[in-house]
C-alpha positions in Angstrom: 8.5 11.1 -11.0 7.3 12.7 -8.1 9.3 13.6 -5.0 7.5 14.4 -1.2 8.6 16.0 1.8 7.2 15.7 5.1 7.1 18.0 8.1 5.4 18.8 11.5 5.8 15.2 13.4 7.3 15.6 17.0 6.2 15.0 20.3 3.1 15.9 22.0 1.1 15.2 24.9 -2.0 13.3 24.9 -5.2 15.5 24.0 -2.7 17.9 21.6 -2.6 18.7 18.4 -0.6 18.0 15.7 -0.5 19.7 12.2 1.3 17.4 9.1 2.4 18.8 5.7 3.7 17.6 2.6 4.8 19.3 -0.1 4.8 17.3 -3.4 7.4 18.5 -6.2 8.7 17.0 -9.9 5.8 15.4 -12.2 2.6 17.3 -9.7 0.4 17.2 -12.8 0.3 13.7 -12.6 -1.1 13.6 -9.6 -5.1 12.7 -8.0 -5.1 11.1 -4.8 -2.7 12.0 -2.1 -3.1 10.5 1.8 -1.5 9.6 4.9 -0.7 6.3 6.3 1.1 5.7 9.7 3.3 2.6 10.3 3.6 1.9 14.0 6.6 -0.3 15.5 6.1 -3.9 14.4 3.2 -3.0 12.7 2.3 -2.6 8.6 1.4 0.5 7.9 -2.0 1.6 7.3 -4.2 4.0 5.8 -5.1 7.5 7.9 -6.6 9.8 5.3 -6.8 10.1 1.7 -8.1 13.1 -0.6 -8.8 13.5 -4.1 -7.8 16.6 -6.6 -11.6 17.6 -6.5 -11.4 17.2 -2.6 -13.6 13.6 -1.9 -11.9 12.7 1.3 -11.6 9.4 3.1 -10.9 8.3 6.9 -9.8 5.8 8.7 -12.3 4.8 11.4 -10.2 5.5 14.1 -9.4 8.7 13.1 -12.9 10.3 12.3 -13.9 13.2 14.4 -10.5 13.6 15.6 -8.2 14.2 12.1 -8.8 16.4 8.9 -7.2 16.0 5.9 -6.8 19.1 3.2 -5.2 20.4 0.5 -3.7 22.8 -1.6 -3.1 22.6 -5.2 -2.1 25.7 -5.6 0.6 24.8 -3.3 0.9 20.6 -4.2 0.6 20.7 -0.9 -1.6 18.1 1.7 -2.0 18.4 5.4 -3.2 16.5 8.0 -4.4 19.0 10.9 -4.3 15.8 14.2 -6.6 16.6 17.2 -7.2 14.6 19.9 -3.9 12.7 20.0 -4.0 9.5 21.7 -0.6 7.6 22.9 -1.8 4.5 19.9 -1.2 7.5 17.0 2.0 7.3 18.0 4.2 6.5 14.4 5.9 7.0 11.5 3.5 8.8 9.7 3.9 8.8 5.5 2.6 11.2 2.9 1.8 9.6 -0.4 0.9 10.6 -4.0 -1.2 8.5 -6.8 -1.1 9.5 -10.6 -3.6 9.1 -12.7 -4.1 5.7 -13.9 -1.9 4.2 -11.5 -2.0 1.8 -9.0 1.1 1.9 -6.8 1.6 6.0 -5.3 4.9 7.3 -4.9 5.8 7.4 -0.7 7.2 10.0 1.0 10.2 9.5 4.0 8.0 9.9 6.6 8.1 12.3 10.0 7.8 10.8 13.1 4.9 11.0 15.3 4.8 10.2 19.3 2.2 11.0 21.9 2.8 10.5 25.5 0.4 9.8 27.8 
């Protein structure tokens, strides 16, 4: 069982930045992947940024240039460092964590992301 926390969502202003954590806690051994997916209102939520344990990362395309994700394992902790905030980022944005040899990750709550224009 693993068990994630999210922080740093809030309100910015178009062209700010943003920085997301997540702190994983419980069965961290278990874990390779962890990510960030965003679910927008009436939409299904999709994938933002995923990294690896050895630290391969993977973007969304409309997120490249503008979002970085990291990590610390020290920590079993992820971030997602947002730049460039547009008023479409605007969402619920959702840490996740994959074990090994899994397919479904376990989800986060999620912190709540809004950009004004």
């Amino acid at each position: 069982q693993v068990q994630l926390v999210e922080s740093g969502g809030g309100l910015m202003q178009a062209g700010g930045s943003l920085r997301l954590s997540c702190t994983a806690s419980g069965s961290v051994f278990s874990i390779n992947a962890m990510g960030w997916y965003r679910q927008a209102p009436g939409k299904q939520r999709e994938l933002v940024a995923t990294i690896t344990k050895s630290g391969s990362t993977n973007y969304a395309d409309s997120v490249k240039g503008r979002f970085t994700i990291s990590r610390d394992n020290a920590k079993d902790t992820v971030y997602l460092q947002m730049n460039s905030l547009r008023p479409e980022d605007t969402a619920n944005y959702y840490c996740s964590a994959t074990p090994w040899g899994m397919r479904t990750p376990y989800w986060g709550k999620g912190t709540l992301v809004t950009v004004s224009s």
